[in-house]
C-alpha positions in Angstrom: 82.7 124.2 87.2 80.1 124.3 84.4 78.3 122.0 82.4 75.8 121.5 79.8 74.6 118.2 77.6 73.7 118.3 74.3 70.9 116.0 74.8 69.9 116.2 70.8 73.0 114.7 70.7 73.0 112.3 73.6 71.9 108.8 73.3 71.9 107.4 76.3 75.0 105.1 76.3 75.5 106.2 79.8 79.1 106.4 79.7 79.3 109.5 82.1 76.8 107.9 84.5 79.6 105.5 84.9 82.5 107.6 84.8 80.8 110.2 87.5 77.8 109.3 88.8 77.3 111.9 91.3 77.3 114.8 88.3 75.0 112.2 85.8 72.3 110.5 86.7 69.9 107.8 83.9 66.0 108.4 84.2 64.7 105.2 82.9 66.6 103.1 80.3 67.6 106.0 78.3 66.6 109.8 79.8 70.1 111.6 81.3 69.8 114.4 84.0 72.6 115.8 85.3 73.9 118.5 87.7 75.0 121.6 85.6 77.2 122.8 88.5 79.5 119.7 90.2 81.9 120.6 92.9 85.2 120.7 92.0 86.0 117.9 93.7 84.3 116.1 90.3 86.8 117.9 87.9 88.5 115.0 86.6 85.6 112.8 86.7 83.5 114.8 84.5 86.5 115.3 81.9 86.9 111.9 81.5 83.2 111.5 81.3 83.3 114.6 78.6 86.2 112.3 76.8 84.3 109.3 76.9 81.0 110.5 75.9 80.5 108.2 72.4 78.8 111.2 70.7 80.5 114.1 72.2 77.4 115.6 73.6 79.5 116.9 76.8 80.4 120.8 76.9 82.1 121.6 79.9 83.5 124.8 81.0 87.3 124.6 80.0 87.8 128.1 79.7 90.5 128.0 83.1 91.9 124.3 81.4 93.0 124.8 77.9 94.7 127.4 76.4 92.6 129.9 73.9 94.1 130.0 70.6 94.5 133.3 69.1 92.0 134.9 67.1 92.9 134.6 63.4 91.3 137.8 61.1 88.0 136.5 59.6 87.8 135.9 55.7 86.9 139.3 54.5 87.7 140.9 51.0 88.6 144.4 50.7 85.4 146.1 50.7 84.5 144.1 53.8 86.8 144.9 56.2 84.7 146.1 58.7 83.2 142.3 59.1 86.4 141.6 60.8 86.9 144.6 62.6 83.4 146.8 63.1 81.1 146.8 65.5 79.0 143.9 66.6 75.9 144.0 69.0 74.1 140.9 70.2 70.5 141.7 71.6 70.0 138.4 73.6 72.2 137.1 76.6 71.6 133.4 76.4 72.2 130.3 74.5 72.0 131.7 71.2 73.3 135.1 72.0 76.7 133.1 74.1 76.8 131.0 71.1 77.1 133.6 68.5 79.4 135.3 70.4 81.7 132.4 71.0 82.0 131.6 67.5 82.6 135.2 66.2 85.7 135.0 68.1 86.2 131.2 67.2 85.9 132.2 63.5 88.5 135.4 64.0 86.6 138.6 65.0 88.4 140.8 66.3 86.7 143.7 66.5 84.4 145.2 69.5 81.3 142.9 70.7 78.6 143.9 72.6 76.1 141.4 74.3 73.0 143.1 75.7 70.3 141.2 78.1 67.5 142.0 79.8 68.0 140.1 82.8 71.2 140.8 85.4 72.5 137.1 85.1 75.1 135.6 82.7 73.7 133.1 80.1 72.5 130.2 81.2 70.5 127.2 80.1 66.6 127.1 80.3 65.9 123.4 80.5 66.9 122.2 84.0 64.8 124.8 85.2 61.6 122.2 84.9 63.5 119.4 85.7 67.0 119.6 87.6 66.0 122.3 89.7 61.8 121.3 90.3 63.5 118.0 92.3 65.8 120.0 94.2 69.0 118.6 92.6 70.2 121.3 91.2 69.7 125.2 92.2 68.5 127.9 89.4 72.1 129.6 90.1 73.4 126.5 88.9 72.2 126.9 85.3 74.9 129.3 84.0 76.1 128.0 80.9 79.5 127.0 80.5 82.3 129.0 78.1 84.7 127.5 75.4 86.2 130.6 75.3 86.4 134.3 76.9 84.5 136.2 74.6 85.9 139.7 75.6 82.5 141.7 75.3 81.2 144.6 76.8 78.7 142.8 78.9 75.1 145.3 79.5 73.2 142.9 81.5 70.2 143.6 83.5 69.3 146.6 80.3 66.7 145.5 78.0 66.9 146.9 74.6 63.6 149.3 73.9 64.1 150.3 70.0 66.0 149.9 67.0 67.2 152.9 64.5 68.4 151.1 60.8 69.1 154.7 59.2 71.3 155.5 62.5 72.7 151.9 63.1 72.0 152.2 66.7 70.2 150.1 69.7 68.6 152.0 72.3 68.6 151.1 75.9 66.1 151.1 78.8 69.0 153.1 81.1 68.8 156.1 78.1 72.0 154.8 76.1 72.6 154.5 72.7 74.6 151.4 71.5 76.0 152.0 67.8 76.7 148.7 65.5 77.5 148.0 62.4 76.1 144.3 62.6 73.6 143.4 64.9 72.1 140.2 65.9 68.9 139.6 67.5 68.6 136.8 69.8 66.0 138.0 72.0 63.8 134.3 72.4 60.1 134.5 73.7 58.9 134.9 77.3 56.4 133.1 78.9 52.7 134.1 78.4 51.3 135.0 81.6 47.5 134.2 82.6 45.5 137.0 80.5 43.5 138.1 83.5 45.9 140.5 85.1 44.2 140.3 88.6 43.9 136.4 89.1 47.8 136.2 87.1 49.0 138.5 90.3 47.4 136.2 92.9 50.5 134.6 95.3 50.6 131.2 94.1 50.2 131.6 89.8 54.0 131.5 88.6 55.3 130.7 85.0 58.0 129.2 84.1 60.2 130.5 81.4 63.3 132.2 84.0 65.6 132.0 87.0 63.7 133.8 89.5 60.5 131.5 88.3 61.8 128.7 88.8 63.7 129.5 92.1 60.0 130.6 93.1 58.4 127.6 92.1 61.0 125.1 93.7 60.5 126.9 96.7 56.3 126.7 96.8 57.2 123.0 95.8 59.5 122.0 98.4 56.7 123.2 101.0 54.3 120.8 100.3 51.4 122.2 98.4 48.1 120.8 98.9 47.3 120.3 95.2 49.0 122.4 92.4 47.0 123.0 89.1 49.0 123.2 85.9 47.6 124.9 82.9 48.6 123.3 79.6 50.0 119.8 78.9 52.6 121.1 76.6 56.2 119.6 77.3 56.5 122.7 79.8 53.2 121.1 81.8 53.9 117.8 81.2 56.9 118.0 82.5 56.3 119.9 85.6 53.4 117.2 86.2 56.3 114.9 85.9 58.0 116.4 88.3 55.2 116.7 91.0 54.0 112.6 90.3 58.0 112.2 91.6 57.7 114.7 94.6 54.5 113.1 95.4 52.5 116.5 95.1 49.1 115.8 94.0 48.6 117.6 90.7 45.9 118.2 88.6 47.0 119.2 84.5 44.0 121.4 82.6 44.1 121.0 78.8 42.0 122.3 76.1 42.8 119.7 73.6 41.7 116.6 73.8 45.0 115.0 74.8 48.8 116.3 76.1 51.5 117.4 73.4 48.4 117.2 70.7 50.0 120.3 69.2 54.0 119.1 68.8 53.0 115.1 68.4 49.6 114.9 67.4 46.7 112.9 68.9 47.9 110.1 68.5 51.1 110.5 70.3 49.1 112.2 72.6 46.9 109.6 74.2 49.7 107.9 74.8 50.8 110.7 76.6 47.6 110.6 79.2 47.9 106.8 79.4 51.0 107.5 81.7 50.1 110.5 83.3 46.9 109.4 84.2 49.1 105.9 85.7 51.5 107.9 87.8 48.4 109.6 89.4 48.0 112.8 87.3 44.2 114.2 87.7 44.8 114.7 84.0 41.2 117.0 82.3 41.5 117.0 78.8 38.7 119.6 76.5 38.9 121.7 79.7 39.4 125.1 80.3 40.5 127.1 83.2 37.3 129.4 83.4 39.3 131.6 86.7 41.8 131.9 89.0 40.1 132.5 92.9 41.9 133.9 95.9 41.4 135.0 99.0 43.8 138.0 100.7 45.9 138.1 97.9 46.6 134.1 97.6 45.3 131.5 95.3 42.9 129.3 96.7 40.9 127.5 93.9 40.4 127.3 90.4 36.6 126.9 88.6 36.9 124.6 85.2 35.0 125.0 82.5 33.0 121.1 83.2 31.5 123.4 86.2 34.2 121.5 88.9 36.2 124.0 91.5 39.2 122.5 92.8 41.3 123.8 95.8 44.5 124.6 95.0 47.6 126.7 96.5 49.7 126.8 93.2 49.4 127.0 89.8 51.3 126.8 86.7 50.6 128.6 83.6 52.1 126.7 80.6 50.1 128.7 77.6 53.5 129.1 75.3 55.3 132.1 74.8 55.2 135.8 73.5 58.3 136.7 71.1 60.1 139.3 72.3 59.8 141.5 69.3 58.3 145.0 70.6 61.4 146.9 70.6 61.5 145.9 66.8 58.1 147.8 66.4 58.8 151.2 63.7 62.6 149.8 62.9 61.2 148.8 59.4 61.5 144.8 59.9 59.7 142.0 59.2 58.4 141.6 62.6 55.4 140.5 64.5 53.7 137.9 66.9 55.3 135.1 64.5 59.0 136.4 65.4 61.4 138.2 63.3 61.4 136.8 59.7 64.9 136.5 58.3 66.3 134.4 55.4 68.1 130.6 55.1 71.4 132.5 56.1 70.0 134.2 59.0 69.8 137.6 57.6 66.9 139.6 58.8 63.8 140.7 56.6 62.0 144.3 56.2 58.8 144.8 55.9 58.7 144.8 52.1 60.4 141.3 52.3 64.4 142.8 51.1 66.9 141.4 52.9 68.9 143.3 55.0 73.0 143.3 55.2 73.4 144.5 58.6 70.5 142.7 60.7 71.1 139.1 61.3 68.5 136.5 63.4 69.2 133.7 66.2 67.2 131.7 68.7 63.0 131.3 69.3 62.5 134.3 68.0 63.7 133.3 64.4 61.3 132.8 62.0 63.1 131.4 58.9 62.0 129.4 55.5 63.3 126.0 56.1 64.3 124.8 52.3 63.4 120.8 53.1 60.2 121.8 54.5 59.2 123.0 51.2 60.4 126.5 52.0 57.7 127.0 55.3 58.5 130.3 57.5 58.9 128.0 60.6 59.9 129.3 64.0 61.7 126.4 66.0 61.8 126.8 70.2 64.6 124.2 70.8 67.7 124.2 72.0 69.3 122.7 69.3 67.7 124.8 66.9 69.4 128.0 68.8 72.5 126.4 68.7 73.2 125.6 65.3 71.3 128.7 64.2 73.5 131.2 66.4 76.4 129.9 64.3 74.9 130.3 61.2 74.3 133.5 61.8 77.7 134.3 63.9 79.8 132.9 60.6 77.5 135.2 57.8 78.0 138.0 60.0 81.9 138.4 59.6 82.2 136.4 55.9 82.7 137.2 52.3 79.2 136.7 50.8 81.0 133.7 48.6 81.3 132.3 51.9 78.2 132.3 53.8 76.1 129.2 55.0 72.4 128.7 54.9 71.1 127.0 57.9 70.0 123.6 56.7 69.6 121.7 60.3 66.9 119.5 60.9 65.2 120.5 63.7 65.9 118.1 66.9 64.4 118.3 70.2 64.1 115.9 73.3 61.6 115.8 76.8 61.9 113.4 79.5 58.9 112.8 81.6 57.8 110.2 84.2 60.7 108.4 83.3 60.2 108.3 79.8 62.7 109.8 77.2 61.0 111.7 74.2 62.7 113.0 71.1 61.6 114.2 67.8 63.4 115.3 64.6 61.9 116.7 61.3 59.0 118.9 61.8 56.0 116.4 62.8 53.1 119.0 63.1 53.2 119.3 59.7 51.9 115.8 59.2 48.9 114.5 57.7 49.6 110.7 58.4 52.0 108.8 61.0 52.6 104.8 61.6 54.6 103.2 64.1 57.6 102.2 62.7 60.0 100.2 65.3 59.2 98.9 68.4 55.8 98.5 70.5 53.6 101.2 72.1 52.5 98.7 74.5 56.1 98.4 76.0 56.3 102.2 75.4 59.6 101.9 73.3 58.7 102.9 70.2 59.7 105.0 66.7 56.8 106.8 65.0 57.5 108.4 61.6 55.3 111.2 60.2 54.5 111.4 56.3 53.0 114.7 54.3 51.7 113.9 51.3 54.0 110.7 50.6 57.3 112.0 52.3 58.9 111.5 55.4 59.0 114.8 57.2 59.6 113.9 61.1 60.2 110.9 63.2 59.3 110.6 67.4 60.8 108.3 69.3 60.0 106.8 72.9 62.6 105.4 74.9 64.0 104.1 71.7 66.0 107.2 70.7 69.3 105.2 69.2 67.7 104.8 65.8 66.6 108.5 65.8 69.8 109.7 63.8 68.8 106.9 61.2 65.5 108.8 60.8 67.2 112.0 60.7 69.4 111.2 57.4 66.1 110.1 55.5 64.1 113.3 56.4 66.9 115.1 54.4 67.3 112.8 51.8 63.4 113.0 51.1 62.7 109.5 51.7 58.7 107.8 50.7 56.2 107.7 53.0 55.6 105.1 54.3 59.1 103.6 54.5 59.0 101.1 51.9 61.4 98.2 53.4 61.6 96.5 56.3 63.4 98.2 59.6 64.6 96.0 62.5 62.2 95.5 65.4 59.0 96.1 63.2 55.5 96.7 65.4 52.9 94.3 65.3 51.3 96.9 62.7 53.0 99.7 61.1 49.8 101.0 59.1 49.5 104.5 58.8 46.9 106.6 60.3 45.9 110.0 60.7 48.2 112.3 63.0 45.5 114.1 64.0 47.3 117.6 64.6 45.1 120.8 65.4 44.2 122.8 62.3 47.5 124.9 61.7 47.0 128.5 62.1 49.0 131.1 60.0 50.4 133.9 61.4 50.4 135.4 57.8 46.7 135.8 58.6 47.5 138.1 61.4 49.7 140.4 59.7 48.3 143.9 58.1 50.5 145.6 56.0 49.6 149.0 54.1 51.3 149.5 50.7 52.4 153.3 49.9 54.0 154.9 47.0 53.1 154.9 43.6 56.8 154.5 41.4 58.7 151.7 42.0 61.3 153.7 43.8 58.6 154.9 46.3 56.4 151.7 46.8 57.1 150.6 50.6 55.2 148.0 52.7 54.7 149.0 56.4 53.4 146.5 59.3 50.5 147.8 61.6 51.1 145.6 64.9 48.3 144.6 67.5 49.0 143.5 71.1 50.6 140.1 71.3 48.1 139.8 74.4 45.4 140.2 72.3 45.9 137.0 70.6 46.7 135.0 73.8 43.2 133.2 75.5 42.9 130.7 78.3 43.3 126.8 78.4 
């Protein structure tokens, strides 16, 4: 048996904790872990739980329990026929990939689907791999995702896909195969970005933490007890795993260049709040510090030198310096594409390099990179899980409809993080910011909302073990409501004022694109990308 919570959905009524406490477990007054794979002997329990859930955030694997209805044709006209019935090739074997292919069956495709994936394992979900499976409750095989539905695919797992050919409609293969298509959909996320100095990132004891076998690796070098492990970044990747060893009782020390944790997703002022509880649950927490090297000794990591001039010994470190789109077999197809992602438009279809929209070339997942039309149209690339979902079906539904029926994908972006017992979730798009003021609650008692204004209008809202009133937040980000709010909420803080949000300055990736113009007649003028190394870009924290 499967499972997988929503937890953009999920607000911590705790109605499954109750139901099956063994499979769901409450981290503080509102956080939910749970176990992804329960024995069968918890069958029934979690179904009821799944009934019972008040928001529905449950998905459990029912694909042995209820009956698949059949596939209905999709809405095609005439002309479009082959939406229905063509070809379809998904590069990508996870959530967004899984989730596009369940819902072009859902939605009455019935034609052959391909999913491709670089790794040899089914789908599975990402975010119990810092949590769940760091604590030892859960094992990294647990995480496969569960199915709604059988998806009948030709499954090419374990084959990454190395380039793409638009005048030949065709995907080619790392195994020498050529997969032909006449819709594709690329799905293909980000990977983790390793420590730049090859030498010291191949040192026994550096991991990152972005798949299976890195966090099955990890778990392992955890469970034995380290003597201290360095993490480098206080993202929500490092801040969770610091999390994680403050509960193990692993002593940890977390390296960030900023001048406080999740400066870059919440802001500063968000952020100190961050280091006041790491630095309580015993975190050795360096803010404006650098990792200056990784040192070994016989091939194993002994010590790191920061840049304050301090060496510390340590047998394991973490490097949590974001992630690298995985966008290089793009390279010569004539898309949009580049260290930013693939660039596609509100329905998912994919750019080329001139900026036309393609027919045939649709978008999913982190490695999206779409105008988001509340956000004052902003090429924004969203990481989340949430965002992967309810972009996958976007896409999946434009793929086999009528163009009088196709969606644009209007979601506001939703995310969540629980650490040291705290539960974290964000809507809108806060790093866009320029001002933010406590809304509901009190920072002292660390249950709190935070909204975040740009220029007068609400754009995103955080919320700290007080994640109820988050949907509330949600419906005035879309209906453009004032900055600051200009009535009274319930449970106001002792001063709701705004400040600065004190975000990083906000670099571009326009900036890093070069494009060289050819042609002279209309009919001949063509912009072409001229790519650089991702690695070139990436530098040490």
């Amino acid at each position: 048996m499967r499972v997988v919570v929503d937890l953009t959905r999920c607000q911590g009524y705790a109605q499954c904790a109750f139901l099956a406490p063994e499979v769901f477990r409450m981290v503080g007054d509102e956080a939910l872990l749970f176990d992804p794979a329960p024995s069968d002997e918890q069958r029934v329990k979690v179904l009821r739980a799944a009934a019972a859930c008040p928001v529905q955030a449950l998905r459990v694997d029912l694909a042995d329990d209820v009956p698949v209805p059949p596939i209905e044709p999709a809405r095609t006209s005439r002309g479009d026929r082959a939406r229905g019935e063509g070809r379809i090739v998904v590069v990508g074997a996870s959530l967004a990939g899984l989730t596009a292919a369940e819902t072009l069956r859902e939605e009455g495709f019935t034609g052959s689907l391909t999913m491709i994936g670089d790794e040899p394992a089914e789908p599975y979900d990402r975010p119990p791999l810092s949590k769940q499976v760091q604590t030892g409750w859960a094992s990294s095989t647990d995480t496969t995702l569960p199915r709604r539905r059988d998806i009948d695919a030709d499954w090419r797992l374990g084959v990454a896909a190395t380039a793409l050919d638009l005048k030949h409609n065709t995907v080619s293969l790392s195994d020498g195969t050529d997969v032909a298509f006449d819709r594709l959909l690329v799905a293909t996320g980000v990977r983790a970005r390793p420590w730049p100095v090859a030498a010291e990132a191949e040192l026994d004891g550096v991991f990152t933490l972005r798949t299976r076998a890195d966090a099955a690796g990890l778990r392992e070098r955890l469970n034995a007890g380290p003597r201290r492990v360095l993490i480098i970044g206080a993202g929500f990747t490092g801040s969770e795993l610091a999390s994680v060893c403050a509960e193990l009782g692993v002593p940890v020390t977390v390296a960030e260049a900023g001048p406080s944790p999740l400066i870059g997703a919440l802001g500063g002022v968000i952020g100190r709040i961050s280091a006041e509880i790491m630095r309580e649950h015993g975190v050795d927490l360096r803010t404006s510090t650098r990792v200056a090297s990784l040192q070994g000794e016989q091939g194993r990591l002994r010590r790191a030198l920061l840049s304050d001039g301090t060496t510390i010994d340590v047998d394991v470190a973490v490097v949590g310096l974001g992630g690298i789109r995985n966008v290089e077999w793009l390279e010569g197809s004539g898309l949009a594409v580049g260290m930013w992602g693939l660039a596609c438009d509100a329905g998912c279809r994919a750019f080329d390099a001139s900026g036309l929209v393609t027919e045939d070339v649709f978008v999913a997942g982190d490695v999206a990179r779409q105008p988001q039309p509340v956000f004052g149209y902003q090429f924004l690339a969203m990481e989340h899980w949430g965002n992967a979902v309810t972009q996958a079906r976007v896409a999946a539904h434009n793929m086999i409809s009528d163009k009088t029926d196709r969606w644009p994908h209007l979601e506001i972006p939703v995310f969540w993080s629980v650490q040291f017992g705290n539960n974290i979730k964000s809507v809108g798009v806060p790093p866009i910011a320029d001002q933010i003021a406590v809304t509901q609650g009190s920072v002292r008692n660390r249950r709190f909302v935070a909204a975040y204004g740009y220029k007068g209008r609400l754009v995103g809202a955080v919320s700290w073990n007080h994640g109820r009133w988050l949907d509330h937040y949600h419906r005035l980000i879309e209906q453009a409501a004032p900055f600051p709010l200009p009535y009274d909420v319930t449970d106001p803080p002792v001063d709701g004022s705004p400040v600065p949000a004190e975000f990083p300055e906000r670099v571009f990736p326009a900036r890093d694109a070069t494009v060289v113009v050819t042609g002279h007649d209309p009919s001949e003028r063509q912009a072409t990308l001229i790519h650089s190394s991702p690695a070139a870009s990436g530098s040490r924290s």
